[in-house]
Structure formats: C-alpha cells, structure tokens
C-alpha positions as CSV (number, residue, x, y, z in Angstrom):
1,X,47.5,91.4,38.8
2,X,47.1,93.7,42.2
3,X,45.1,96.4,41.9
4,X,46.1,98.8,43.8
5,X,44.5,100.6,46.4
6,X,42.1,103.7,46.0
7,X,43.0,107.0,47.3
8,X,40.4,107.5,49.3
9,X,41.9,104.1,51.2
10,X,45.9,105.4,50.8
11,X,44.1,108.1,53.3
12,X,42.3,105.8,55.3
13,X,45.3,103.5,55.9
14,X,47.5,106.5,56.5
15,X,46.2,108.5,58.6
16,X,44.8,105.3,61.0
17,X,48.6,104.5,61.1
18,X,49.6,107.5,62.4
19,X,46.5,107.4,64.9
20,X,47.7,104.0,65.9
21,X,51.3,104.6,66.4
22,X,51.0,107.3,68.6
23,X,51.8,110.4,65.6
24,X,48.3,111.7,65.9
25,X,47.3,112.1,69.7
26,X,44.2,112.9,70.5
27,X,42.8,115.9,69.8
28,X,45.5,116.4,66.9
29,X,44.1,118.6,64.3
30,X,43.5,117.0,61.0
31,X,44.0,119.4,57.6
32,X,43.2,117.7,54.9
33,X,44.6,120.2,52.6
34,X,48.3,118.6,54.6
35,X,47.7,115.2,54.3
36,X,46.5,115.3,50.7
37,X,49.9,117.2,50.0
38,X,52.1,114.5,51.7
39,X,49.8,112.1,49.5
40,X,50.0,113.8,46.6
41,X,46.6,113.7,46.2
42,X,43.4,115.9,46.2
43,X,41.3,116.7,49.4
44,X,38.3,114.6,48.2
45,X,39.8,111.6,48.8
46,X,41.0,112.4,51.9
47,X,37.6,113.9,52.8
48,X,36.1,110.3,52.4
49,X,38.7,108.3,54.5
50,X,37.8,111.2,57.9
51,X,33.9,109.8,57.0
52,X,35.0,106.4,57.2
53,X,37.3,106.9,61.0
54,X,34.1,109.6,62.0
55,X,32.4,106.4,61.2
56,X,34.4,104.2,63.7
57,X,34.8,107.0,66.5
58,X,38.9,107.1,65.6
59,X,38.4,110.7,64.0
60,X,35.4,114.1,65.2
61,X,34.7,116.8,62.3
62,X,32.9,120.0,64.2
63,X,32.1,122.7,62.1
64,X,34.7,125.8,62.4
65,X,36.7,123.3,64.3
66,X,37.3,121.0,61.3
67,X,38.9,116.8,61.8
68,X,40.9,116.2,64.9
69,X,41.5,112.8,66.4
70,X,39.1,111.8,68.9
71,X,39.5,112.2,72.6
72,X,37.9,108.9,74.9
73,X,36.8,110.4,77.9
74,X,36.3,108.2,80.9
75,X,32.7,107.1,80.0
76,X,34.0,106.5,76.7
77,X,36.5,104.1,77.7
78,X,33.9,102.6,79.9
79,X,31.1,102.1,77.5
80,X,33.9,100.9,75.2
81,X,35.4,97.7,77.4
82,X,31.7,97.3,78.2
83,X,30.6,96.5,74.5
84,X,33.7,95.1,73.4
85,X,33.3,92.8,76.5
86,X,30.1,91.3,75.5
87,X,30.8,91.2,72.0
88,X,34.1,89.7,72.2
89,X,33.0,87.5,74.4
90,X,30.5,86.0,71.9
91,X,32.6,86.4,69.0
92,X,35.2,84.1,71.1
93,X,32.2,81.5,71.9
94,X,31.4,81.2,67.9
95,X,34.6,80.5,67.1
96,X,35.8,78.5,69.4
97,X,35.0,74.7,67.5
98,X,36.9,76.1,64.5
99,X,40.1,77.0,66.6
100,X,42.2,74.3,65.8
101,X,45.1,72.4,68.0
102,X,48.0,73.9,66.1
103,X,46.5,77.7,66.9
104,X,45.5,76.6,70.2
105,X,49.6,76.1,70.3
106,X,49.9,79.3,68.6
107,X,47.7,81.0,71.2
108,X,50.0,79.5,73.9
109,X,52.9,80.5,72.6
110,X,51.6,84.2,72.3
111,X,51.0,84.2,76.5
112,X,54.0,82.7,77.5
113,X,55.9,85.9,75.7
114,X,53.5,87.4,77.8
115,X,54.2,85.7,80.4
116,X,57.9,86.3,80.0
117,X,57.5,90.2,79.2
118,X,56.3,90.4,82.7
119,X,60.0,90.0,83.9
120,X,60.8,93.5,82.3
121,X,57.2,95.0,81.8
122,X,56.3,97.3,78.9
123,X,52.9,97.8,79.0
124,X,52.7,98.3,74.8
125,X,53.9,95.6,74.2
126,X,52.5,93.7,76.1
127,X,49.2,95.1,74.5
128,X,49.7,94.2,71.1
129,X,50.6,90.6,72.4
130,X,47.4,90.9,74.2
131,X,45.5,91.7,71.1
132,X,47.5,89.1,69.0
133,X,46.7,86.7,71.6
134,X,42.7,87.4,71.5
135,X,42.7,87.2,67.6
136,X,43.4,83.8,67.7
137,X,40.6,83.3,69.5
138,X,38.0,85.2,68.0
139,X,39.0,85.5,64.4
140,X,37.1,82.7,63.4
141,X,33.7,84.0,64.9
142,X,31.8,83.0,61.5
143,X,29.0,86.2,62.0
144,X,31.1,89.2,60.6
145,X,29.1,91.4,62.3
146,X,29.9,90.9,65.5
147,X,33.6,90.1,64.1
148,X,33.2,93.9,63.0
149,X,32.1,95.0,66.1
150,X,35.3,93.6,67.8
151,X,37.5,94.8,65.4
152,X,35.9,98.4,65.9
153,X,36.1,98.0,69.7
154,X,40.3,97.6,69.9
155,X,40.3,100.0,67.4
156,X,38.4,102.1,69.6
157,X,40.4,101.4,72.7
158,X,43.7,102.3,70.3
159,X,42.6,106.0,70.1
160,X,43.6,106.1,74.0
161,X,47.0,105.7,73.0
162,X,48.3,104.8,76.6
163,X,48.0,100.8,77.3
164,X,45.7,100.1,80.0
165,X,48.3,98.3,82.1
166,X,50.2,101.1,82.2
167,X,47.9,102.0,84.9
168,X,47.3,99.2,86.8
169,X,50.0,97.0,85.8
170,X,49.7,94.0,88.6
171,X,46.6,93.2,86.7
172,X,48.8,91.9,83.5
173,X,49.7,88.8,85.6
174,X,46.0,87.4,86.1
175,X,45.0,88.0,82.8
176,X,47.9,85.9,81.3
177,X,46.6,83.0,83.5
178,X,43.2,83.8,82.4
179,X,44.3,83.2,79.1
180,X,45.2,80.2,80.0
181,X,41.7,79.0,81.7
182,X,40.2,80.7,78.6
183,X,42.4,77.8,76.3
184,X,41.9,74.7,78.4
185,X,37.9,75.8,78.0
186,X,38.4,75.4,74.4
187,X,40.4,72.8,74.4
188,X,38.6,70.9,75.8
189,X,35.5,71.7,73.6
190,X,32.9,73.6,76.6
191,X,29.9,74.8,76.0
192,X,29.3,78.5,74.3
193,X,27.6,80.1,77.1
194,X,31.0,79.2,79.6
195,X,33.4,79.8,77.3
196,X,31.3,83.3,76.2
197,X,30.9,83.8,79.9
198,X,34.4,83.6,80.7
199,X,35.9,85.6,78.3
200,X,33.7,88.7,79.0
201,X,34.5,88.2,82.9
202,X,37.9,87.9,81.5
203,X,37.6,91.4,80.0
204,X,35.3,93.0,82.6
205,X,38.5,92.3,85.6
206,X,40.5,94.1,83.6
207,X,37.7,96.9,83.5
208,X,36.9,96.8,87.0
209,X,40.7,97.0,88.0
210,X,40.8,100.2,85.7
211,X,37.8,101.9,87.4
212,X,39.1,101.2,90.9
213,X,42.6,102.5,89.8
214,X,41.1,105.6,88.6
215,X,38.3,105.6,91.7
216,X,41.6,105.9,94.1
217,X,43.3,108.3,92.3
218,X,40.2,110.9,92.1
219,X,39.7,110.5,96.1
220,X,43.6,111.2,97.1
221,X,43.3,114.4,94.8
C-alpha cells in the first residue's frame, strides 16, 4: 500500500510547482491562510513546507512582510552558477564510470532535440532539455551530498523564471557541442579531474556569456 503524502509535503510540492511554472514570480506574496484554504488544510502545515523552500532559498519570510517568493539578484545568480559549477562539475566526475552505454545514448538523444530546437528556438524549452540532458550525467554521483547540492543549485536558478538563453541565446549552440565533448569524455572512460574540469568550464561559458551580456547592456544605458 502507498502511503500517502503528508500535508506539510502536499504544501511543499504545491507551492514549488507553482514557483516552478512561472504562477509565483518573484516577489509574489505567499498567505498561508490562502494556500491552506485551496488545500483544505490548516496553516501549520503549510507553515513547515515555507521552512523547508526558506531552507533552499526558493521562498524569504521577513517579519511584517510575511513569505514571498524569492527575488535572485545579480550576485545571486552569480554566486549560484558559480557553486553549482563546481559542484556539478564533481557530481558529473563521480558518476561518470556508472553512466552506462544505453544512457550515454539516452544523453545523446536529449542534445540532438536540442540541437534541433535550435532551428525554432525557445529558450524554456530548451532549458528543461538542458537540465534533462545534465541529469543523466550527474544522477549517478554516488555522494548525496553533493547530489543535493546540485539538485538545490537548478532549483535555485528556477526561481529566476526567465531561461538564461533568453538573454544570450547564440550561446545555446556551443553548449550543445559541449555536450557532446562532455560524452565522448565519458565514453571513453577519462580521468575525473578532466571530465570534472570540463564540465565546470562547460558551465562557467555559459556564466561568463551571461555577465558579458549583462556588462554591455549596463554600459549602453
């Protein structure tokens, strides 16, 4: 038998949803006393799932201000793909000798959608390929604590709600061929430090292409 799930994570899973797809923005204000309605449960339990996003950065609580969905600044973002970069990379590295052949193929299959997507670009979609594509890769990293780190950092990057490529969209067509140096690394069994090493330069271009996006736009305004 299923047990089903506890209020406190009905909460949880709702409200990340909503964060996720786009219904909570950033800096939407979060009353508990709502969502426990649409629930049809109390506040308590809905008071334990804000601790648990306050706990991953998704949701702020300020007194007389109350829950609202978190707002990434700039730094945010940048300390973010920083972190996620190193960590990523090494939770890529670890599990690289249990990728197998058939999601090696899987992983393959995954960039050339992204590869085709780049005929009639949409920059969320190709984001959740993107992340579907990196899973592969760095699901199997056997420490969970980096694993948890990883899963925190996307998570993190969610909250922006606008796909990075929808600013600098030409970068979209390097990283879908450093996808493909990042398989061929693993497929043909490299060492962890160059495959690590390559997958956090992987994410750091798409980093430094953001900053100097963002570095040309403050000095024409």
């Amino acid at each position: 038998m299923t047990l089903a799930p506890s209020k406190s994570r009905r909460a949880y899973d709702w409200i990340k949803d909503h964060i996720n797809d786009g219904s909570y923005t950033p800096g939407y204000r979060l009353v508990l006393g709502q969502i426990a309605k649409g629930l049809d449960i109390s506040v308590v339990p809905v008071r334990e799932a804000i601790r648990l996003l306050e706990a991953e950065g998704l949701v702020t609580f300020e007194r007389n201000v109350g829950a609202q969905v978190a707002i990434i600044e700039k730094t945010e973002y940048l300390y973010t793909m920083q972190t996620l970069g190193i960590v990523e990379g090494a939770a890529t590295a670890l599990s690289a000798p249990m990728i197998s052949s058939d999601e090696i193929a899987r992983a393959r299959a995954i960039n050339a959608q992204m590869i085709e997507s780049l005929h009639h670009f949409q920059p969320h979609r190709f984001t959740e390929l993107n992340l579907d594509f990196h899973s592969v890769l760095f699901e199997h990293c056997p420490n969970p604590h980096i694993l948890d780190l990883v899963h925190r950092g996307w998570s993190r990057l969610n909250v922006l709600r606008d796909s990075t490529f929808s600013f600098i969209p030409g970068r979209a067509r390097a990283s879908v061929s450093e996808h493909e140096q990042l398989l061929r690394l693993i497929e043909d069994g490299a060492d962890v430090l160059t495959i690590e090493l390559a997958a956090r330069a992987h994410r750091t271009a798409t980093l430094d292409a953001y900053l100097a996006y963002e570095a040309e736009r403050d000095s024409n305004t």
